[in-house]
Backbone of each chain as ProteinMPNN parsed JSONL, in Angstrom:
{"seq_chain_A": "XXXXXXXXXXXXXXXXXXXXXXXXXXXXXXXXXXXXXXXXXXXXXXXXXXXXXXXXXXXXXXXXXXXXXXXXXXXXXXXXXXXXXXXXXXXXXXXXXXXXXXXXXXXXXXXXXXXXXXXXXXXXXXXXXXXXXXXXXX", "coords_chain_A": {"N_chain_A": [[-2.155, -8.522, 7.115], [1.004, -6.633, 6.585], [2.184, -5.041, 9.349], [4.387, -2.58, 10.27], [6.6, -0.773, 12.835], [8.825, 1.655, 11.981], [12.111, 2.764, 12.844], [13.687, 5.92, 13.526], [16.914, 7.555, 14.058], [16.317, 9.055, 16.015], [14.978, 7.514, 17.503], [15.293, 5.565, 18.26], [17.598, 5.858, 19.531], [16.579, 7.054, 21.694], [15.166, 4.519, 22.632], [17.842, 2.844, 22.949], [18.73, 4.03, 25.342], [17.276, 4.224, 27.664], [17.589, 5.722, 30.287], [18.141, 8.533, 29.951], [17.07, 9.762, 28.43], [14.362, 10.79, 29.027], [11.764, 11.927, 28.414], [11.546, 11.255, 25.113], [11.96, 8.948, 25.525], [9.48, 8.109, 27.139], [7.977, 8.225, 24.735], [8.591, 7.162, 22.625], [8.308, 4.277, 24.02], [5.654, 4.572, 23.93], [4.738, 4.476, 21.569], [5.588, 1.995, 20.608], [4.889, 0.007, 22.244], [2.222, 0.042, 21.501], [2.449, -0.722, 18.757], [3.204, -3.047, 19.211], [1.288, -4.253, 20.566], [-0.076, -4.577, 18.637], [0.438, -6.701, 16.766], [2.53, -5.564, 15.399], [5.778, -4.816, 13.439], [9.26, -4.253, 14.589], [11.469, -2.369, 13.103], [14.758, -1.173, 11.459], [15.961, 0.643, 9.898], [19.014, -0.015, 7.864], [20.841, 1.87, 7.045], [20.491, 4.307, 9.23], [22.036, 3.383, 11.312], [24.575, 4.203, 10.857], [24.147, 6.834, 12.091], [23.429, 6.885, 14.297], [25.918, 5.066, 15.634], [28.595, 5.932, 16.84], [31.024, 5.301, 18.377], [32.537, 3.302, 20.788], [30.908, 3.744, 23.406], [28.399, 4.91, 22.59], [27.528, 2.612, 20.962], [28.075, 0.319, 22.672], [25.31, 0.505, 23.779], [23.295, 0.209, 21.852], [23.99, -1.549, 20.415], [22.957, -3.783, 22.489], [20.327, -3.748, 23.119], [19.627, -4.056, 20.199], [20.587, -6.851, 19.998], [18.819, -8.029, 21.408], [16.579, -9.114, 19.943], [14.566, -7.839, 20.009], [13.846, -5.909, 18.026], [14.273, -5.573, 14.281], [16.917, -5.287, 12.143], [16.844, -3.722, 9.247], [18.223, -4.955, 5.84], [20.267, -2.69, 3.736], [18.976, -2.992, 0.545], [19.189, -2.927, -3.109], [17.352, -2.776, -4.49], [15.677, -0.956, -2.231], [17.562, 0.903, -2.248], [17.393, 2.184, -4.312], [14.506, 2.754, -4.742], [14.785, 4.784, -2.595], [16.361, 6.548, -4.03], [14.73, 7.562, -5.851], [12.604, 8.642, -4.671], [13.881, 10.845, -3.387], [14.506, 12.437, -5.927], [12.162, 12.862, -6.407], [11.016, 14.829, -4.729], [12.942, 16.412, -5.326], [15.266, 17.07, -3.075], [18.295, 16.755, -1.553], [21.294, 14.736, -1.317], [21.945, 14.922, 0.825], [20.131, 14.289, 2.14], [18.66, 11.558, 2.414], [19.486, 9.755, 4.175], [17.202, 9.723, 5.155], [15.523, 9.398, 3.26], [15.953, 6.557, 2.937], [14.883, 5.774, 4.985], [12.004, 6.725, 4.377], [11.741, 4.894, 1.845], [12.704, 2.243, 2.712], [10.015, 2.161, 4.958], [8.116, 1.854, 2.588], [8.281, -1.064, 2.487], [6.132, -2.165, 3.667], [2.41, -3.024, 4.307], [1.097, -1.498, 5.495], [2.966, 1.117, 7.793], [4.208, 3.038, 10.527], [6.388, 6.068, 11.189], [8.696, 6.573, 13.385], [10.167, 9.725, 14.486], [12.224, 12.174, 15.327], [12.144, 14.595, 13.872], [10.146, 15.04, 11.667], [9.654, 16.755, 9.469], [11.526, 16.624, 7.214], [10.953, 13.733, 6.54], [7.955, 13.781, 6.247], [7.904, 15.234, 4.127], [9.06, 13.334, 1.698], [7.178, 11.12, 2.518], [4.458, 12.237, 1.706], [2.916, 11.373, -0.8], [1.726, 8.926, 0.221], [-0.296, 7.105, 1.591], [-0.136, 4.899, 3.278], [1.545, 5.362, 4.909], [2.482, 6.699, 8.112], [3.725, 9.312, 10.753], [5.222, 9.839, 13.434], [6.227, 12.297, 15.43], [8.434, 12.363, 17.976]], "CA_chain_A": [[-1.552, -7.266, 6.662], [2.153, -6.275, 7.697], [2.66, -3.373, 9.5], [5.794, -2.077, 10.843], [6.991, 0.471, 13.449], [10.18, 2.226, 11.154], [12.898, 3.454, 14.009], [14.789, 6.611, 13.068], [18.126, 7.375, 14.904], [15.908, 9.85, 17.388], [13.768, 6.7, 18.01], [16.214, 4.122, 18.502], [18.817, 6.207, 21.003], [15.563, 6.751, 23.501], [14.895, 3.102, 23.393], [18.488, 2.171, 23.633], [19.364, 5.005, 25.992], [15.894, 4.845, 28.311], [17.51, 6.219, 31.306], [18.922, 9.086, 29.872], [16.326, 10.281, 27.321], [13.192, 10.452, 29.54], [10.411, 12.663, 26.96], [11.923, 10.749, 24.168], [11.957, 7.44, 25.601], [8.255, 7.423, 27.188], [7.065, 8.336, 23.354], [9.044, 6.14, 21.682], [7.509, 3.281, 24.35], [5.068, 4.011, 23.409], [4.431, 3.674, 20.149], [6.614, 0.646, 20.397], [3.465, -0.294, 23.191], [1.166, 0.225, 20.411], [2.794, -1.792, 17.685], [3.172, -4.547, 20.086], [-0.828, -4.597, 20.796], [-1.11, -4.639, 17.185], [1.353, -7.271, 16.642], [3.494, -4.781, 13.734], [7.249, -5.463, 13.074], [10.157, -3.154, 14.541], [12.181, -2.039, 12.086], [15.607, 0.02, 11.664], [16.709, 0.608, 8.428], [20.424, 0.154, 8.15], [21.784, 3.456, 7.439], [19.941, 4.576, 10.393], [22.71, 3.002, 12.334], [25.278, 5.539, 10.655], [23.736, 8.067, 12.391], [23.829, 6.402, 15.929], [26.875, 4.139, 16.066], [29.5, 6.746, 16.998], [32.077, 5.194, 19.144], [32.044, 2.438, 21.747], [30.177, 4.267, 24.536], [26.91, 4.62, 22.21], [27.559, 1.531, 19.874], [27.222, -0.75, 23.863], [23.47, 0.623, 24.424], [22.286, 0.288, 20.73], [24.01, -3.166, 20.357], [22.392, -4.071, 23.196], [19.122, -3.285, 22.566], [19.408, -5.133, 18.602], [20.885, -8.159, 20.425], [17.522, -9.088, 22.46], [16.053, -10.021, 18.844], [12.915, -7.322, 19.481], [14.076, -4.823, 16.725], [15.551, -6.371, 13.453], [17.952, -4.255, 10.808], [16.746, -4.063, 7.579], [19.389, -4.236, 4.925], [19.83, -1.638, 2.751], [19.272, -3.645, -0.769], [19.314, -2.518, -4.078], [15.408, -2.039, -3.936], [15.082, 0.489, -1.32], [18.319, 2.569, -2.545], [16.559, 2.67, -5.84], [13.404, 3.518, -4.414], [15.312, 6.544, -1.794], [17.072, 7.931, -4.922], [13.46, 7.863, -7.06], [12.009, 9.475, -3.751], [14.39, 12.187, -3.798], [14.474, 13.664, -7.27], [10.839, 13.112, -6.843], [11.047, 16.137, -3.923], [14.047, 17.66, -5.572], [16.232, 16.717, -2.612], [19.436, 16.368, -2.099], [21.824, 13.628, -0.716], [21.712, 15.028, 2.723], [18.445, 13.889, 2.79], [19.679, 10.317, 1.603], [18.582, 8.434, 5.288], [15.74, 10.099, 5.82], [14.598, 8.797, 1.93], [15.828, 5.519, 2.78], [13.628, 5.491, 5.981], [10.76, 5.972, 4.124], [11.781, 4.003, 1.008], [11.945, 0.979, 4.07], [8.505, 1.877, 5.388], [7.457, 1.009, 1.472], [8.276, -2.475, 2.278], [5.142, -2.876, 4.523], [1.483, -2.836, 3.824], [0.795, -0.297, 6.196], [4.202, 1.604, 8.242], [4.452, 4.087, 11.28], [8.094, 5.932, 10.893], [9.137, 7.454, 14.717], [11.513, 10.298, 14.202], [12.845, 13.067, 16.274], [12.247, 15.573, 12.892], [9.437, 14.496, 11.18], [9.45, 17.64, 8.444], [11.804, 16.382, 5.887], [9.994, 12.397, 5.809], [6.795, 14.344, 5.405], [7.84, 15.455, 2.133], [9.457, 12.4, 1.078], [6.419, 10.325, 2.498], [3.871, 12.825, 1.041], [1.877, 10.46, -1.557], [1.905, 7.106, 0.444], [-1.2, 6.743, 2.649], [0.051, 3.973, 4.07], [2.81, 5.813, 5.84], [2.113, 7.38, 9.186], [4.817, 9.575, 10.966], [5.047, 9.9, 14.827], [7.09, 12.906, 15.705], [8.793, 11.929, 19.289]], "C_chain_A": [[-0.284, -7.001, 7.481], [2.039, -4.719, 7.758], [4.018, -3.265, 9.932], [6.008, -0.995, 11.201], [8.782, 0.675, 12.839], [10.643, 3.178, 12.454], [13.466, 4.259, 13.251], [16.117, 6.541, 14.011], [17.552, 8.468, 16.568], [15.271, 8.385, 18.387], [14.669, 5.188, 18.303], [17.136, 4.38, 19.433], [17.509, 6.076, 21.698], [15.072, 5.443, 23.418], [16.02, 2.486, 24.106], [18.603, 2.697, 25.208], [18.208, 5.413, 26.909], [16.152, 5.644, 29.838], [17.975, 7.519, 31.227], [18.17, 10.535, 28.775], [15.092, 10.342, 27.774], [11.777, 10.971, 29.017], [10.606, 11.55, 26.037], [11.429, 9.71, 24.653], [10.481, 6.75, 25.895], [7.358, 7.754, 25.538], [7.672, 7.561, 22.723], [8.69, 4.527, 22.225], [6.137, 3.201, 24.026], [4.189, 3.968, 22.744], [4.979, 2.533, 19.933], [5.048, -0.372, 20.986], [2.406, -0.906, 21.974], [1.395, -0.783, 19.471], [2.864, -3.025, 18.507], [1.951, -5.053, 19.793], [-1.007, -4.845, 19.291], [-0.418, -5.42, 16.338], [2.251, -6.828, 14.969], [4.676, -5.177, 14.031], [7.787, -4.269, 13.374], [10.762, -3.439, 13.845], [13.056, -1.102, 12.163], [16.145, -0.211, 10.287], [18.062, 0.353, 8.484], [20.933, 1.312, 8.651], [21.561, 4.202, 8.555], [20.859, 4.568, 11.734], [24.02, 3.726, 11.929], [25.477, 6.287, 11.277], [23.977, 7.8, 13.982], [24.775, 5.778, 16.539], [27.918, 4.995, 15.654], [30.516, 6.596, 17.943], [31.323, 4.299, 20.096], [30.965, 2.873, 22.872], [28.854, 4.369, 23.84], [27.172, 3.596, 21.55], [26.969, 0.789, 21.099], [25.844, -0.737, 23.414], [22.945, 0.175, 22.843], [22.585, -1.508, 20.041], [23.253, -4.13, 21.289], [20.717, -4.531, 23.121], [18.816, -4.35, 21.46], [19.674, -6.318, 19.587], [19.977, -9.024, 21.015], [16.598, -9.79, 21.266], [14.436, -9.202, 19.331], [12.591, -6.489, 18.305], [15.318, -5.344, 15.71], [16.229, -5.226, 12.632], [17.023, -4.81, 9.707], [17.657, -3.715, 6.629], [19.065, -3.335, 4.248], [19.93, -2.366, 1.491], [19.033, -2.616, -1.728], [17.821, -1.735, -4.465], [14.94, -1.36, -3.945], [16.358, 0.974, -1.687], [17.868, 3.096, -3.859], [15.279, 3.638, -5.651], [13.472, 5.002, -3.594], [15.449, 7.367, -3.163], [15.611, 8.426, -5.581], [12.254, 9.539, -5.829], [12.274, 11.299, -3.627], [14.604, 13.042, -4.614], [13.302, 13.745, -7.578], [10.551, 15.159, -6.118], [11.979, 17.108, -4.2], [14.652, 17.995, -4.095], [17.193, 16.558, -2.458], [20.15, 14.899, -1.531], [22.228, 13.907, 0.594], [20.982, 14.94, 3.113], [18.583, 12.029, 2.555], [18.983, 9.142, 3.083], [17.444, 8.667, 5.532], [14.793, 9.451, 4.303], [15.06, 6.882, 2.136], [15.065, 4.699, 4.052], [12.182, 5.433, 5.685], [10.662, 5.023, 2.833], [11.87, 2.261, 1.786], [10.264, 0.979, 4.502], [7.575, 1.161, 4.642], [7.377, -0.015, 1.448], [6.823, -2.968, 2.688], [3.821, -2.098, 3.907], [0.922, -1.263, 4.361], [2.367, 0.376, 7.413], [3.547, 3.156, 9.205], [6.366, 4.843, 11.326], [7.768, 6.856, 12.44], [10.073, 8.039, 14.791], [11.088, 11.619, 15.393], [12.466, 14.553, 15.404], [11.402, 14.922, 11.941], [9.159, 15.845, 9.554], [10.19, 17.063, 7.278], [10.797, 15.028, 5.418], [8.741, 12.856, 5.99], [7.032, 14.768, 4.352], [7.801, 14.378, 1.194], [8.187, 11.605, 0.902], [5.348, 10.789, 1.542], [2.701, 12.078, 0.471], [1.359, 9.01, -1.098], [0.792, 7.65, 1.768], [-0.751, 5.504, 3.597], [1.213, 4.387, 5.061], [2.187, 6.78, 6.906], [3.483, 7.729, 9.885], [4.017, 9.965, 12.422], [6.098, 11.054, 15.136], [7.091, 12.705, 17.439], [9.097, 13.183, 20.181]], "O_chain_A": [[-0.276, -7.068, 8.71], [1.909, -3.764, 6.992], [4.698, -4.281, 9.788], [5.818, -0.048, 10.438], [9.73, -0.018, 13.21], [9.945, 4.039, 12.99], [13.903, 3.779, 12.205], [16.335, 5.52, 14.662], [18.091, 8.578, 17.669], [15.169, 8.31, 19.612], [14.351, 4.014, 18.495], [17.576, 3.485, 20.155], [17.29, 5.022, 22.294], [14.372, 5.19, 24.399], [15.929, 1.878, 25.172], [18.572, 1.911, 26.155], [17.979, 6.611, 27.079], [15.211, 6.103, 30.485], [18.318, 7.969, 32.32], [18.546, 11.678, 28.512], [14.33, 9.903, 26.913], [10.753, 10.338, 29.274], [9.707, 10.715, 26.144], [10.312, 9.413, 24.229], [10.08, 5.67, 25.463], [6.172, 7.46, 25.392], [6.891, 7.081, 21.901], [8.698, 3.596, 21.42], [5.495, 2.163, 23.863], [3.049, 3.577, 22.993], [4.76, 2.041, 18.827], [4.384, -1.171, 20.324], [2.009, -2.048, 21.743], [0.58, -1.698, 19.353], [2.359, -4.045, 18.038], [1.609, -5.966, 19.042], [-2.058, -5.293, 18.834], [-0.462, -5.104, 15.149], [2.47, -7.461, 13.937], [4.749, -5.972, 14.968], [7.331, -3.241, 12.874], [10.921, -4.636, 13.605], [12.705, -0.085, 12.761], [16.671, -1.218, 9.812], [18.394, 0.619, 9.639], [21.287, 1.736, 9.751], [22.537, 4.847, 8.938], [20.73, 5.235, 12.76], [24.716, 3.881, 12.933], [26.612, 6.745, 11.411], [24.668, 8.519, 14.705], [24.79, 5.737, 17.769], [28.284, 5.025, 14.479], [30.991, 7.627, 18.42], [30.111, 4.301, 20.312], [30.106, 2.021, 23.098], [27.964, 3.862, 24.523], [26.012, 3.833, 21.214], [25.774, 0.495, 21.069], [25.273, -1.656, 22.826], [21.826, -0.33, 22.929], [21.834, -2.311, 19.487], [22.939, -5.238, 20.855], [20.234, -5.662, 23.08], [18.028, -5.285, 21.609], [18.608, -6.768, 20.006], [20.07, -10.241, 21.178], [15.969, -10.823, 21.494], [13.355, -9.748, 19.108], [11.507, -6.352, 17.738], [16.522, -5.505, 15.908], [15.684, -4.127, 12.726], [16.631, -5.943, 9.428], [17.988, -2.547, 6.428], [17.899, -3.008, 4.024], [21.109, -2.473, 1.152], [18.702, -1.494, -1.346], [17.45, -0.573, -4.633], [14.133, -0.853, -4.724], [16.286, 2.101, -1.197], [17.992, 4.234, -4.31], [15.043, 4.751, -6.12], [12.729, 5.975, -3.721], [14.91, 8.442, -3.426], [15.424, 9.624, -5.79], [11.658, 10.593, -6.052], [11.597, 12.325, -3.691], [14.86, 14.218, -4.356], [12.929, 14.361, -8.577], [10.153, 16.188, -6.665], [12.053, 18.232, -3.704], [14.586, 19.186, -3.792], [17.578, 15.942, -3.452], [19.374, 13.961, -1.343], [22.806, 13.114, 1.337], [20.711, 15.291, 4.261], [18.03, 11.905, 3.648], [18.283, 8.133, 2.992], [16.673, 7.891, 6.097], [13.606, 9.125, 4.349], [14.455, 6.043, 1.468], [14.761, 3.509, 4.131], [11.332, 4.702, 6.193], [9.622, 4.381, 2.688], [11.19, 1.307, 1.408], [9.487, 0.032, 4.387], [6.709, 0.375, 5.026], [6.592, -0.495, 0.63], [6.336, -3.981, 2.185], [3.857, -1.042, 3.275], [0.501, -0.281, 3.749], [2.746, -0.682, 7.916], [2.77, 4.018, 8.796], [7.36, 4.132, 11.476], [6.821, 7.63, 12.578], [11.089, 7.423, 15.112], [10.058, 11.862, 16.023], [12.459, 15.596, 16.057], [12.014, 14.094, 11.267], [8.363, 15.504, 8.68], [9.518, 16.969, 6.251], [10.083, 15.027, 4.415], [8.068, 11.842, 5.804], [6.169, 14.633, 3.485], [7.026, 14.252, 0.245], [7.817, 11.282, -0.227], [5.119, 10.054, 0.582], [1.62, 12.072, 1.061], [0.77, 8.18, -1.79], [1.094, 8.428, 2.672], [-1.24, 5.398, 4.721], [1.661, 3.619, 5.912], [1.388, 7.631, 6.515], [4.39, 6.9, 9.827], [2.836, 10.259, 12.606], [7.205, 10.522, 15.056], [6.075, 12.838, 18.122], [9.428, 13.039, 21.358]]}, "seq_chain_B": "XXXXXXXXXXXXXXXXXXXXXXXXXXXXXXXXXXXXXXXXXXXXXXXXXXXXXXXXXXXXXXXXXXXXXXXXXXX", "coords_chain_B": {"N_chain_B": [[24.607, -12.917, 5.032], [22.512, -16.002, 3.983], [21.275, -17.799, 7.305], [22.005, -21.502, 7.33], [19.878, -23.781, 6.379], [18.187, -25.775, 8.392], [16.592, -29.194, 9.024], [13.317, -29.925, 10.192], [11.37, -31.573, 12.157], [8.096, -31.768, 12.828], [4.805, -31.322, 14.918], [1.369, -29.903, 14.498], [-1.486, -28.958, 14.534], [-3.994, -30.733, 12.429], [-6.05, -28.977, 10.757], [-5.057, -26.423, 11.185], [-2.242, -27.042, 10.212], [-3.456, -27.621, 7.613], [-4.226, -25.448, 6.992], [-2.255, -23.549, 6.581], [-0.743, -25.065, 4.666], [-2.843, -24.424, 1.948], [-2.302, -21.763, 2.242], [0.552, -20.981, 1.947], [1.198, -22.779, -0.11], [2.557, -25.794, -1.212], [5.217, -26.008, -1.961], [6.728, -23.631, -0.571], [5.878, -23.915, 1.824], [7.652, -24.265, 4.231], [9.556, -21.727, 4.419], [7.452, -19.777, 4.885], [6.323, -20.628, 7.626], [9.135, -20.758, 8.963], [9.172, -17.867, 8.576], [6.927, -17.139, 10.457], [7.639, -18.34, 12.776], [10.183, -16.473, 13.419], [8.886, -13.97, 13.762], [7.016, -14.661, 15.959], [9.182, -14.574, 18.079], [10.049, -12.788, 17.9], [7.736, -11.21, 18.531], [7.564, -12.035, 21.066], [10.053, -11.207, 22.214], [10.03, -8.46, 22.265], [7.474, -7.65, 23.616], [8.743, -8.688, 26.552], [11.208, -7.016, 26.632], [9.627, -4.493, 26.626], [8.199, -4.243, 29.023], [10.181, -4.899, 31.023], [11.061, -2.057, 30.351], [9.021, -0.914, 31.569], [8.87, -1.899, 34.371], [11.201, -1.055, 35.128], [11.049, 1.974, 34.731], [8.327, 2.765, 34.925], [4.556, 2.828, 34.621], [3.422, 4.243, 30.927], [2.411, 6.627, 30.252], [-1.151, 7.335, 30.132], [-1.874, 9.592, 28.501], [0.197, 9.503, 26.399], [0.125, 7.186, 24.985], [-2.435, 6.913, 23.606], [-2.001, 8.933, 21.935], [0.035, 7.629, 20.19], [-1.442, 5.747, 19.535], [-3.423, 7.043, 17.737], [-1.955, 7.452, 15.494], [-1.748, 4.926, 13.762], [-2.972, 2.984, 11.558], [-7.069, 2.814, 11.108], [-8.468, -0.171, 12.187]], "CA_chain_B": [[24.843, -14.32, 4.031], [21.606, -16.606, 5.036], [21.679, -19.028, 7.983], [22.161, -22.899, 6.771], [18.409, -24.314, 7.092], [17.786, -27.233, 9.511], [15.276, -29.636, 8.634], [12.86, -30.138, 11.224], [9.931, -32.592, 12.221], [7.295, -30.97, 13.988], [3.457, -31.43, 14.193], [0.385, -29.193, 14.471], [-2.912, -29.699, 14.569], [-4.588, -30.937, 11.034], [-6.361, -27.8, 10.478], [-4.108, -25.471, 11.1], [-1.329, -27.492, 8.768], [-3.759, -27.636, 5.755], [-4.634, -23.951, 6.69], [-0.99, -23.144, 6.279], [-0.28, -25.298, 3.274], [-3.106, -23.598, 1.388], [-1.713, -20.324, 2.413], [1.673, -20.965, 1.765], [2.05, -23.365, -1.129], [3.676, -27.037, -0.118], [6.564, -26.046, -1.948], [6.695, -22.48, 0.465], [5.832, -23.932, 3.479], [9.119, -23.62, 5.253], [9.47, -20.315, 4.215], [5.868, -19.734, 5.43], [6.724, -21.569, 9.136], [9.912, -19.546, 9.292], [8.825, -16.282, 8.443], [5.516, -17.044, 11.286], [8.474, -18.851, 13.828], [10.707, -15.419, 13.093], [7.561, -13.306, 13.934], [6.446, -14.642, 17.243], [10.301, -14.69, 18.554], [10.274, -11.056, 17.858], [7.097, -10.327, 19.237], [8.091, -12.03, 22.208], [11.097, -10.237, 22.666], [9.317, -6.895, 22.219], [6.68, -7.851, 24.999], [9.642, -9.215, 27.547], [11.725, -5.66, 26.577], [8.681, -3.445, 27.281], [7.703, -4.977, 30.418], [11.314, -4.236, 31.996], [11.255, -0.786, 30.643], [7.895, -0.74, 32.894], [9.434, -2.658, 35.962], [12.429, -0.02, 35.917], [10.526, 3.365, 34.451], [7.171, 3.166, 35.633], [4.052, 2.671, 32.975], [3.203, 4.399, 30.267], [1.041, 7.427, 30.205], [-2.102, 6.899, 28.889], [-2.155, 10.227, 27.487], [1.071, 9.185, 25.293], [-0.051, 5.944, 24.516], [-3.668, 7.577, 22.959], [-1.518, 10.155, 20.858], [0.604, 6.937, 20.084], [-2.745, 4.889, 19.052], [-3.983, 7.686, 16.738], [-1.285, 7.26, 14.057], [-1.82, 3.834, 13.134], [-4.58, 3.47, 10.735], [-7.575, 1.943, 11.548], [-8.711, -1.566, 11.829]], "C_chain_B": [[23.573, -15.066, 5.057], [22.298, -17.49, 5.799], [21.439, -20.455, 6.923], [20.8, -23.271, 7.059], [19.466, -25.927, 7.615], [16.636, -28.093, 9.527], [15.126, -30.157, 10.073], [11.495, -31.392, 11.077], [8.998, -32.023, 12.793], [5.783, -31.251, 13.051], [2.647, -30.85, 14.634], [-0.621, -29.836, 14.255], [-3.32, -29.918, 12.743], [-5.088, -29.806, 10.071], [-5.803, -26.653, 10.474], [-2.863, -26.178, 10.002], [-1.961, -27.298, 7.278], [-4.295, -25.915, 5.811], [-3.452, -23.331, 6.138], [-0.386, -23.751, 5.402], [-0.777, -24.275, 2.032], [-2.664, -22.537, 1.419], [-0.531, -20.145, 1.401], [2.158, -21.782, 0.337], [3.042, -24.775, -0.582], [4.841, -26.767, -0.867], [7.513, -24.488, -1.035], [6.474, -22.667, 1.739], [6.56, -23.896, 4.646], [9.14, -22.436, 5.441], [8.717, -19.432, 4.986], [6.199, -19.574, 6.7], [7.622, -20.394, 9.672], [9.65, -18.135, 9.257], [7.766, -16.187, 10.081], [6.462, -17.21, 13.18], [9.224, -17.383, 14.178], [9.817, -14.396, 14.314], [7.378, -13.014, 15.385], [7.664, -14.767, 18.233], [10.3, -13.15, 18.977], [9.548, -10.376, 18.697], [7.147, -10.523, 20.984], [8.863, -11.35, 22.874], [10.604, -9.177, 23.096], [8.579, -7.172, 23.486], [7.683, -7.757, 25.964], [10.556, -7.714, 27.418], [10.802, -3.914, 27.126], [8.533, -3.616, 28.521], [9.04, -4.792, 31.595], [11.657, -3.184, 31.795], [9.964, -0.283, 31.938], [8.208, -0.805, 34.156], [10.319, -1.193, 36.19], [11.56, 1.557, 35.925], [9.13, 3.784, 34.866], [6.146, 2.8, 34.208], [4.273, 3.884, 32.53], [2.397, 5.79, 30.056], [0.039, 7.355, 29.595], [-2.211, 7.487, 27.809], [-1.481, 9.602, 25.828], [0.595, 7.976, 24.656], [-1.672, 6.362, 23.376], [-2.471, 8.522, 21.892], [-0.877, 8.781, 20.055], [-0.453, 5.951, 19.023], [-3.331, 5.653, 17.39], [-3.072, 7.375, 15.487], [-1.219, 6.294, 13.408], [-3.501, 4.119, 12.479], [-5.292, 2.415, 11.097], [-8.278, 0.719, 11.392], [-10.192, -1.628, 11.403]], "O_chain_B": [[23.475, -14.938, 6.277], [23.394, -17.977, 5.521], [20.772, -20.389, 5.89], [20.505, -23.025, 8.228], [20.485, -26.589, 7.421], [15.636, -27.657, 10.098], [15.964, -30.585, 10.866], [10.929, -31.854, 10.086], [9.545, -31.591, 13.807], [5.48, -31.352, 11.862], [2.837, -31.035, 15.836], [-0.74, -31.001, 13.876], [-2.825, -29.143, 11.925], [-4.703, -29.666, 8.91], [-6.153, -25.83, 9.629], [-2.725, -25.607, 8.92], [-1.41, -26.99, 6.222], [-4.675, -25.293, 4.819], [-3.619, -22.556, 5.195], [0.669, -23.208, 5.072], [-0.041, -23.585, 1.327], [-2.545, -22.111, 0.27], [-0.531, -19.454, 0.382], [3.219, -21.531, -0.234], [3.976, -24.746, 0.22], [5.779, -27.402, -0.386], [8.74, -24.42, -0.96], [6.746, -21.887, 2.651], [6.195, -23.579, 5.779], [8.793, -21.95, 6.517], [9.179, -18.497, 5.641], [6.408, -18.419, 7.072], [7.297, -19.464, 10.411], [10.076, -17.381, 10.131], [7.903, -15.184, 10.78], [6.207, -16.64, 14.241], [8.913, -16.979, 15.299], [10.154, -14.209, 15.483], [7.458, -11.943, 15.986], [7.295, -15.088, 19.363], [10.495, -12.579, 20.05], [9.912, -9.444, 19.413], [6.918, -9.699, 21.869], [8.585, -10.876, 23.976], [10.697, -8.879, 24.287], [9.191, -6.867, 24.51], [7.694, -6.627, 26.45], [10.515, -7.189, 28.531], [11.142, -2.855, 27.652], [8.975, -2.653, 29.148], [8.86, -4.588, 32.796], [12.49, -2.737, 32.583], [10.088, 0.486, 32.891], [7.912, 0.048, 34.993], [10.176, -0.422, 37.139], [11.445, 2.205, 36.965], [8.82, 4.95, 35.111], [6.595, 2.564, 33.086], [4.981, 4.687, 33.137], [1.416, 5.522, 29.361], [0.146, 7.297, 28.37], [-2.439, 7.029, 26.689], [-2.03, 9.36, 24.753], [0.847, 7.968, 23.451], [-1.661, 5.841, 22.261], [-2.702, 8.221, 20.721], [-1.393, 8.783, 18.937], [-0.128, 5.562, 17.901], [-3.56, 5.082, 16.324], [-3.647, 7.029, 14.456], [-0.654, 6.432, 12.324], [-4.491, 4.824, 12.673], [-4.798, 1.324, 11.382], [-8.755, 0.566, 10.267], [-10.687, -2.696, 11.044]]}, "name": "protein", "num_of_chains": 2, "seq": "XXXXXXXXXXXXXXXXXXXXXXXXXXXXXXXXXXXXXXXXXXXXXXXXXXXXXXXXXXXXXXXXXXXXXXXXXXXXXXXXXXXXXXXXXXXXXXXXXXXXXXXXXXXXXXXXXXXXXXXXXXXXXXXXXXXXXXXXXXXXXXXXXXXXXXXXXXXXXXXXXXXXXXXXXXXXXXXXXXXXXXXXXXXXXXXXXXXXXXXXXXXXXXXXXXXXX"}
């Protein structure tokens, strides 16, 4: 069965950024901890990186971080923007909700999915009907 | 754009190869390999990345790690 720990942009600065983010960072270890032990798949959606790659000074730490090959990107394909948009006119949403539907339209990839966000109220709506989705607010 | 494959030679034990043909399909079995090769790179990484947030930050709390445990569903 795949699982996968889904990074938001709260959950991906306190990993890159662990000296700097110290609440954040020991909850986002660990659930990271956790998925390890339970050998699940990190995961960052693309657009995700929108939200965090704001100029050289944060782009270093978060390139950094992707570059060790423990947390992969998932593209954004045709797929999962099909499946965000279906998500969102399911909740009557708008398109400022747009990463947060393509965070959990990613989680859909996997059999079972934990998403680790900073704001876990809007992808509870979105997630809503999907048992297989579990949300970690950090 | 994918990487270029690289054909390889490599051998495994008997049982484990015909466990992973059946699985996979002999015309999937690369695929298969790679996806499993992929996998244990990653989870390596992840281990070797935790383990120096430990060295520098200290462990883990248990509490967090129990609140952390609960949201996965269970085995």
């Amino acid at each position: 069965m795949a699982e996968a720990l889904i990074l938001d942009s709260e959950a991906l600065n306190a990993l890159a950024n662990p000296g700097t983010r110290s609440s954040l960072t020991v909850r986002a270890r660990a659930v990271a901890q956790v998925a390890h032990e339970r050998g699940a798949l990190l995961r960052v959606p693309a657009p995700v990186l929108a939200e965090v790659c704001r100029g050289l000074r944060f782009d270093a730490a978060v390139n950094l971080l992707l570059n060790r090959g423990a947390i992969v990107v998932t593209d954004l394909t045709r797929e999962i923007s099909q499946r965000a948009g279906a998500l969102l006119t399911r909740t009557r949403m708008s398109s400022a909700n747009a990463i947060d539907a393509f965070v959990v339209a990613t989680a859909l990839e996997f059999d079972a999915a934990v998403i680790a966000s900073g704001d876990t109220a809007d992808l509870a709506r979105l997630a809503a009907p999907y048992r297989q989705i579990s949300l970690l607010r950090l | 754009m994918a990487d270029a494959a690289e054909k390889l030679s490599i051998s495994m034990p008997r049982k484990l190869a015909s466990a992973a043909r059946k699985r996979a399909g002999q015309r999937g079995l690369s695929s298969f390999v790679s996806r499993a090769v992929a996998r244990e790179l990653e989870r390596e990484a992840l281990g070797q990345f935790l383990q120096e947030l430990e060295a520098t930050l200290g462990p883990i709390p248990e509490s967090e790690l129990k609140r952390a445990r609960r949201v996965w569903p269970k085995r």
